[in-house]
Biopython code that builds the backbone (N, CA, C, O; Angstrom):
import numpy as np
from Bio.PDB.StructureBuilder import StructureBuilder

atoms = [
    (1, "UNK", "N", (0.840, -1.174, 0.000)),
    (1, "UNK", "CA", (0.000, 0.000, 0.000)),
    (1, "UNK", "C", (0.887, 1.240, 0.000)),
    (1, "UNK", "O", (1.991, 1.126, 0.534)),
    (2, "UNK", "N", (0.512, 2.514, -0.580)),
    (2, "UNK", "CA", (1.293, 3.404, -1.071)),
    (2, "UNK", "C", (0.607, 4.433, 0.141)),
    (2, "UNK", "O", (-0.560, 4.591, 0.502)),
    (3, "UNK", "N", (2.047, 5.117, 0.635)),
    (3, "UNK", "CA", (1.778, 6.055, 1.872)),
    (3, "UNK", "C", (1.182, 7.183, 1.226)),
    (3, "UNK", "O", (1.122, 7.152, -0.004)),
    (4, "UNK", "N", (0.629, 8.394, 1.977)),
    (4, "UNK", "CA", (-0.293, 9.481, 1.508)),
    (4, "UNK", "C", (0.991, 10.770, 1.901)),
    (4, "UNK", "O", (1.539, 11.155, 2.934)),
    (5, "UNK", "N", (1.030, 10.954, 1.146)),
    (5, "UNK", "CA", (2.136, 12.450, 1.148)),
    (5, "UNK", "C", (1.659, 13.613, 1.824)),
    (5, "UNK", "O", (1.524, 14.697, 1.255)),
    (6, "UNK", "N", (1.370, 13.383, 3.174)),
    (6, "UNK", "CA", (0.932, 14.313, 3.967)),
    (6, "UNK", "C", (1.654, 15.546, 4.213)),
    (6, "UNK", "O", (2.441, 15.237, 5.107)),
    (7, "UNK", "N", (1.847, 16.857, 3.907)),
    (7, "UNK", "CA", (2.578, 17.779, 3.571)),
    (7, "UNK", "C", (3.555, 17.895, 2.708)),
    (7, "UNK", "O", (4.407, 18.738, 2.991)),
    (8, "UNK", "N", (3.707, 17.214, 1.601)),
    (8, "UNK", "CA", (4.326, 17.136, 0.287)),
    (8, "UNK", "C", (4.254, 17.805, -0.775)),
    (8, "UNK", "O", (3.305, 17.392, -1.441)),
    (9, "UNK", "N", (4.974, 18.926, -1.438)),
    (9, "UNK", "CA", (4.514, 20.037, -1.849)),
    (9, "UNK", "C", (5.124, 19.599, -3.042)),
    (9, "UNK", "O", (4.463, 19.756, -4.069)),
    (10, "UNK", "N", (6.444, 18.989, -3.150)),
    (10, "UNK", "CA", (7.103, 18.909, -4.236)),
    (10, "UNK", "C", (6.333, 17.900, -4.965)),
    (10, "UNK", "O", (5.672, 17.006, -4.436)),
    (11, "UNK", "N", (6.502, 18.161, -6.513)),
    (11, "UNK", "CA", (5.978, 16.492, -6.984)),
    (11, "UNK", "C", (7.167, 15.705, -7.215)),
    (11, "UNK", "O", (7.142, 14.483, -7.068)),
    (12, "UNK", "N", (8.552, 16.534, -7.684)),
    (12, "UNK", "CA", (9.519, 15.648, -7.790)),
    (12, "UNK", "C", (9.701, 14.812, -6.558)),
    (12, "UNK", "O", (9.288, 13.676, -6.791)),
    (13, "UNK", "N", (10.122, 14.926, -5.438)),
    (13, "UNK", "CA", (10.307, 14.745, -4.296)),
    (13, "UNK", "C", (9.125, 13.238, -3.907)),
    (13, "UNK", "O", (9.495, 12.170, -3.417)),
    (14, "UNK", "N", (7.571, 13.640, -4.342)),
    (14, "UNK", "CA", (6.289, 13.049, -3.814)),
    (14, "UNK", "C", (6.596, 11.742, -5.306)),
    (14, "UNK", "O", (6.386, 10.589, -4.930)),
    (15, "UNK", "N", (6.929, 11.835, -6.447)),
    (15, "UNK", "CA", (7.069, 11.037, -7.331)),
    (15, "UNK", "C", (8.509, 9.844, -7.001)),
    (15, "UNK", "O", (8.379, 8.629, -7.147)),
    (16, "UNK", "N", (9.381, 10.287, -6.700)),
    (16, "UNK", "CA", (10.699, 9.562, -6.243)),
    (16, "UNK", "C", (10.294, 9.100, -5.241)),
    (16, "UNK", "O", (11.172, 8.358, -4.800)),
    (17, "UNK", "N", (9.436, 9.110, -4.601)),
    (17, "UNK", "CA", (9.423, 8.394, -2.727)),
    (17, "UNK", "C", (8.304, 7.247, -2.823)),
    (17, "UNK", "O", (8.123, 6.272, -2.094)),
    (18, "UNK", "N", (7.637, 7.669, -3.922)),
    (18, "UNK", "CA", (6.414, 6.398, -4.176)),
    (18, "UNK", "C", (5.190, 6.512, -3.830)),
    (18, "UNK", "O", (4.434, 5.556, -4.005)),
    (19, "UNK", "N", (4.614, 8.012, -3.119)),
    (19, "UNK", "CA", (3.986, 7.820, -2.563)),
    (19, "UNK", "C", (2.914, 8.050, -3.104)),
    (19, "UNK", "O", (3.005, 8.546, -4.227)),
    (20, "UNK", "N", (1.682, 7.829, -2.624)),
    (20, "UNK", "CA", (0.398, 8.496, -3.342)),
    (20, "UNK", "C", (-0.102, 9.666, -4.517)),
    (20, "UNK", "O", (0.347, 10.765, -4.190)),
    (21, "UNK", "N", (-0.713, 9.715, -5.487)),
    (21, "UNK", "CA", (-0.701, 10.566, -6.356)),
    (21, "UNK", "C", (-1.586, 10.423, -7.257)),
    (21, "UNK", "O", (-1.274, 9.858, -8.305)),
    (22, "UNK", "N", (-3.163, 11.006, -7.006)),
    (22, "UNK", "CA", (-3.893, 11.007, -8.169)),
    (22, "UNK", "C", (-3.270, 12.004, -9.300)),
    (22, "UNK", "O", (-3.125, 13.172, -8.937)),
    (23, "UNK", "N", (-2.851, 11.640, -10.747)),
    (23, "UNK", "CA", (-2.658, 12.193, -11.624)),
    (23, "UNK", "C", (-3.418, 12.652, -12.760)),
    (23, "UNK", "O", (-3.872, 11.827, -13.553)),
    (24, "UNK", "N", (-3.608, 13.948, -12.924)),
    (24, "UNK", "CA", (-4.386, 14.579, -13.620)),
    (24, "UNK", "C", (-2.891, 15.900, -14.486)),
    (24, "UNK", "O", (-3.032, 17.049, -14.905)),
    (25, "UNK", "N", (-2.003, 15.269, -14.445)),
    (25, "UNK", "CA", (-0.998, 15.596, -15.589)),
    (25, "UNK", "C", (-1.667, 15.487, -16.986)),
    (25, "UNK", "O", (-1.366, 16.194, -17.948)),
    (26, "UNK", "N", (-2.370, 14.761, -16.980)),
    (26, "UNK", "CA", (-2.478, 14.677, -18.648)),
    (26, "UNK", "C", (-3.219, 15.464, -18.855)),
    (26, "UNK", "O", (-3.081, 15.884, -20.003)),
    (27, "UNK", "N", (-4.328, 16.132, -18.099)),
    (27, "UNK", "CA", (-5.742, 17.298, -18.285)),
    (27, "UNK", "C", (-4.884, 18.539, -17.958)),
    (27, "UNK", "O", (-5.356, 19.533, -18.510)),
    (28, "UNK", "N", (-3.738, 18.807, -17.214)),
    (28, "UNK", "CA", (-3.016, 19.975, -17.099)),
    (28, "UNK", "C", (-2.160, 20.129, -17.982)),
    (28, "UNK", "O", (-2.171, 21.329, -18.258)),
    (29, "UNK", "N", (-1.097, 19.378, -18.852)),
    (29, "UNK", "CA", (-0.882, 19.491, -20.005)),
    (29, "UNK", "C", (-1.636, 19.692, -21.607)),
    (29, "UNK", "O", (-1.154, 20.073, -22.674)),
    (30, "UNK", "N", (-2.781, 19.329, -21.295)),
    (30, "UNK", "CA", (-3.668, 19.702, -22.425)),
    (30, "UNK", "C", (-4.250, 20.802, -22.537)),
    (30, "UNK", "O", (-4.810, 21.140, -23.579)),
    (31, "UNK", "N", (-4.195, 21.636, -21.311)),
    (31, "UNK", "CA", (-4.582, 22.628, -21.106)),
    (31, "UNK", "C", (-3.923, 23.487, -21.086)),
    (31, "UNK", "O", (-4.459, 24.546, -21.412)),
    (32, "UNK", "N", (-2.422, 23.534, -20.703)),
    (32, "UNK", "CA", (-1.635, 24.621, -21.280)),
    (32, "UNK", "C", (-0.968, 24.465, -22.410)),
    (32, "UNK", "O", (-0.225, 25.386, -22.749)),
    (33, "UNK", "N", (-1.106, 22.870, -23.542)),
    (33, "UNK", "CA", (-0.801, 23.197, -24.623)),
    (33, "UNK", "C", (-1.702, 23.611, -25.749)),
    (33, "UNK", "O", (-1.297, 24.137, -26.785)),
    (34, "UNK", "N", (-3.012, 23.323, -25.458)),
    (34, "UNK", "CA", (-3.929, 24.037, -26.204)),
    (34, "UNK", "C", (-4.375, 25.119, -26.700)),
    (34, "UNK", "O", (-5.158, 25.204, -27.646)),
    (35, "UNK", "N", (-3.897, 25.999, -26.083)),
    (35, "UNK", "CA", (-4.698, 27.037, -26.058)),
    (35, "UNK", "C", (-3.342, 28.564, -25.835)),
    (35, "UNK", "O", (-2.232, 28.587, -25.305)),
    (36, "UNK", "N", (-4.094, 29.531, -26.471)),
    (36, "UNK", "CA", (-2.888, 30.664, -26.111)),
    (36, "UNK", "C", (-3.899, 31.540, -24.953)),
    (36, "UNK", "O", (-3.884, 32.771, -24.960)),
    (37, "UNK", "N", (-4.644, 30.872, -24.110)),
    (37, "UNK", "CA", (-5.315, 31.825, -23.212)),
    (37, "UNK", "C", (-4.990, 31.840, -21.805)),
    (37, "UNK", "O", (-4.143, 31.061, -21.368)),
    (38, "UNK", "N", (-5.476, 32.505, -21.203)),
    (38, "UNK", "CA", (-4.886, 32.824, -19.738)),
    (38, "UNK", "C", (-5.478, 32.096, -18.964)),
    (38, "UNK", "O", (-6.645, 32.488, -18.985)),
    (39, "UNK", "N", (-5.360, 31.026, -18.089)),
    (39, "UNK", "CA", (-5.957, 30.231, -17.127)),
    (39, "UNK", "C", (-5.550, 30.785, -15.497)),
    (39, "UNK", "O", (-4.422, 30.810, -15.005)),
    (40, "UNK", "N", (-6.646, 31.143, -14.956)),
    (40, "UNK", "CA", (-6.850, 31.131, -13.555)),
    (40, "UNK", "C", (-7.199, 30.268, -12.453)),
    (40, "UNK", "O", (-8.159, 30.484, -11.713)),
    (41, "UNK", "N", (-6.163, 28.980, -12.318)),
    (41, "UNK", "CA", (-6.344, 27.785, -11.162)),
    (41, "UNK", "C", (-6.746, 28.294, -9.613)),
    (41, "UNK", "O", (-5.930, 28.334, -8.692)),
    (42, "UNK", "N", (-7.836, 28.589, -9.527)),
    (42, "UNK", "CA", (-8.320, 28.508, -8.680)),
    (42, "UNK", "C", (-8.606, 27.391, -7.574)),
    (42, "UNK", "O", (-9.496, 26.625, -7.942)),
    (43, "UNK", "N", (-8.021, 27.069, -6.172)),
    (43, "UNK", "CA", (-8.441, 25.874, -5.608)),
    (43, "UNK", "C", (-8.613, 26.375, -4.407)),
    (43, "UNK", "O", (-7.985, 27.417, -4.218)),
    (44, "UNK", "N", (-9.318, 25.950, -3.432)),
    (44, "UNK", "CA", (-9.661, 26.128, -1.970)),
    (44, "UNK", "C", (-8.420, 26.111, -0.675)),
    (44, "UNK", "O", (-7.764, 25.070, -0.709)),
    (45, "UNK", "N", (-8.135, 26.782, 0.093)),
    (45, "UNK", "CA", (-6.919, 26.680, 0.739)),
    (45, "UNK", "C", (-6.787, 25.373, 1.297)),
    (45, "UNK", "O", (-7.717, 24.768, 1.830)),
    (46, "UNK", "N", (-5.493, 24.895, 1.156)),
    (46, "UNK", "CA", (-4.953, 23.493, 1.728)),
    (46, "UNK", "C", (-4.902, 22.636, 0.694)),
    (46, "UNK", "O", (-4.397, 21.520, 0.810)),
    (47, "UNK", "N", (-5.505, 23.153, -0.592)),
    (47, "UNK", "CA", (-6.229, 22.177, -1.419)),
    (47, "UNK", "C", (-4.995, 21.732, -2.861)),
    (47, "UNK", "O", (-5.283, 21.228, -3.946)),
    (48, "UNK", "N", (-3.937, 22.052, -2.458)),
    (48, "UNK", "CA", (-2.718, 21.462, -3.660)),
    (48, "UNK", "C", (-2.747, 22.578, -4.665)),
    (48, "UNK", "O", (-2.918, 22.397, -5.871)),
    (49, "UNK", "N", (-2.559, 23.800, -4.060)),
    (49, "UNK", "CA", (-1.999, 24.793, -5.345)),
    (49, "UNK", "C", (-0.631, 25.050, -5.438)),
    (49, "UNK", "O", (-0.226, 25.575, -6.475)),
    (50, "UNK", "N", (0.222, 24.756, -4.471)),
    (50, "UNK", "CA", (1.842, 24.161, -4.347)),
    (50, "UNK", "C", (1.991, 23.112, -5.229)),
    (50, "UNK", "O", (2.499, 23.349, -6.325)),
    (51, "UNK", "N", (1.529, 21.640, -4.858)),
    (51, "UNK", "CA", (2.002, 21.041, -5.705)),
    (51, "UNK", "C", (1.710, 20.916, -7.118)),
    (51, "UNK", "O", (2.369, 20.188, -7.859)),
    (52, "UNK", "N", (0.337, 21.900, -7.649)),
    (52, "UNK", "CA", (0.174, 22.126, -8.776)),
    (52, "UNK", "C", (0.884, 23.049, -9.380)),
    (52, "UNK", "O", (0.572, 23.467, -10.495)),
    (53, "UNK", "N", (1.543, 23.319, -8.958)),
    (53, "UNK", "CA", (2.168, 24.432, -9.512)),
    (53, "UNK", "C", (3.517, 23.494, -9.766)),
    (53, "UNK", "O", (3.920, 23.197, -10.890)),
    (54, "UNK", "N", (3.987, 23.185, -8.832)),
    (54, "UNK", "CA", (5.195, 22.304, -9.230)),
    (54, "UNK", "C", (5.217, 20.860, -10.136)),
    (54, "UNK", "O", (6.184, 20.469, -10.790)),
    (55, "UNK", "N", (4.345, 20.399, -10.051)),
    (55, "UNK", "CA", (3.860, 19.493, -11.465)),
    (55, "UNK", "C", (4.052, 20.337, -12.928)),
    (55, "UNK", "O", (4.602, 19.876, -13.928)),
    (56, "UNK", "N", (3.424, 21.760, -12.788)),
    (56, "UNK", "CA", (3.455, 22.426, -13.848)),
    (56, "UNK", "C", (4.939, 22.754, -14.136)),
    (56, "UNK", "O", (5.486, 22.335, -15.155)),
    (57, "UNK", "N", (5.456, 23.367, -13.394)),
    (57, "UNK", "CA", (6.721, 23.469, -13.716)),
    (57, "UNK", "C", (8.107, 22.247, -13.864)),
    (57, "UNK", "O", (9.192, 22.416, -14.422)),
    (58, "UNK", "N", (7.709, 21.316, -13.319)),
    (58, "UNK", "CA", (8.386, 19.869, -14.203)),
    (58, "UNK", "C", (7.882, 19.256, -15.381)),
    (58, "UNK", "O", (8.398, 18.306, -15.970)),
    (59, "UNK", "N", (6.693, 19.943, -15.731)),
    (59, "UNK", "CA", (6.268, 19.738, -17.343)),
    (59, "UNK", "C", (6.916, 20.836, -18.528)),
    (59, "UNK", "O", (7.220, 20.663, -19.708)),
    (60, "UNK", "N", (6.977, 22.088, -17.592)),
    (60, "UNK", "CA", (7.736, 23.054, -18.845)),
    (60, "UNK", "C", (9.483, 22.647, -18.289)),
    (60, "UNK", "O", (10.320, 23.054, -19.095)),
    (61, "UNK", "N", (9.878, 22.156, -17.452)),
    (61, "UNK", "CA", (11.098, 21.688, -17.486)),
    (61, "UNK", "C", (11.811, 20.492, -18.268)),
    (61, "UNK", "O", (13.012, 20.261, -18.413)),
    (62, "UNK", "N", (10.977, 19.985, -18.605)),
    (62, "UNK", "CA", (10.773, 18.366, -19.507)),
    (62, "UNK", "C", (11.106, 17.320, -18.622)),
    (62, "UNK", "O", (11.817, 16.456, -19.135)),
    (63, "UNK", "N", (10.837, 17.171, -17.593)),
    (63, "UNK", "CA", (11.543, 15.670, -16.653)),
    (63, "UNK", "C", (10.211, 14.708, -16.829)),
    (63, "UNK", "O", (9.228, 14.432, -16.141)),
    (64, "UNK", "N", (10.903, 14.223, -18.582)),
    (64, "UNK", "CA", (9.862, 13.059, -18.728)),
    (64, "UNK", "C", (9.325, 11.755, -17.428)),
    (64, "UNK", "O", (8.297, 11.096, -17.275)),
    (65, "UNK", "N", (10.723, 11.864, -16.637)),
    (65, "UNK", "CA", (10.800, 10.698, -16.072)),
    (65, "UNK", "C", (10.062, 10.552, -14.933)),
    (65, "UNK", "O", (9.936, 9.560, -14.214)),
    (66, "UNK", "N", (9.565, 11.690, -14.838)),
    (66, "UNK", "CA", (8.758, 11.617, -13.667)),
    (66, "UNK", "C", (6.618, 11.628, -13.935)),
    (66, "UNK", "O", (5.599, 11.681, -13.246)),
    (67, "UNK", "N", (6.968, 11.553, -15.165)),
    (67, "UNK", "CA", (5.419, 11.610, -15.795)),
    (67, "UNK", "C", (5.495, 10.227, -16.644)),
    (67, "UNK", "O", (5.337, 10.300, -17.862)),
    (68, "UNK", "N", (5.742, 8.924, -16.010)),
    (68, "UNK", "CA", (5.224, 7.718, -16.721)),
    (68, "UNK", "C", (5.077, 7.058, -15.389)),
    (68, "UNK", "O", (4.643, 5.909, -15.313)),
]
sb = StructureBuilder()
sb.init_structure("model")
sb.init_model(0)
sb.init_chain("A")
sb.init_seg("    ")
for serial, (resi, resn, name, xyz) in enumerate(atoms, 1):
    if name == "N":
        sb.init_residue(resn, " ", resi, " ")
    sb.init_atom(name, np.array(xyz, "f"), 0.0, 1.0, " ", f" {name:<3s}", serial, name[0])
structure = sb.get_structure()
């Protein structure tokens, strides 16, 4: 059973350790390659706008290896 990344902000960090991770990489990449418009991620406090943000930025970094 895969532990729950209870204060885990990084995804690199949360991806190398094994731990829990619903992935919705593929709907956040489609969404900033689609389109030339301005998106406003809005989420509720506590609610993973750290680690969304850092998912995002290991996708414009290219670290394939952490997205299979």
């Amino acid at each position: 059973m895969k532990k729950l990344p209870i204060g885990t902000q990084d995804f690199e960090v949360l991806q190398k350790s094994g731990s829990f991770y619903l992935d919705k990489t593929k709907h956040l990449f489609e969404i900033l390659s689609s389109s030339d418009r301005y998106y406003f991620f809005s989420r509720p406090r506590r609610f993973g706008k750290s680690l969304m943000l850092s998912v995002i930025k290991n996708i414009f970094l290219g670290k394939q290896e952490l997205f299979n």
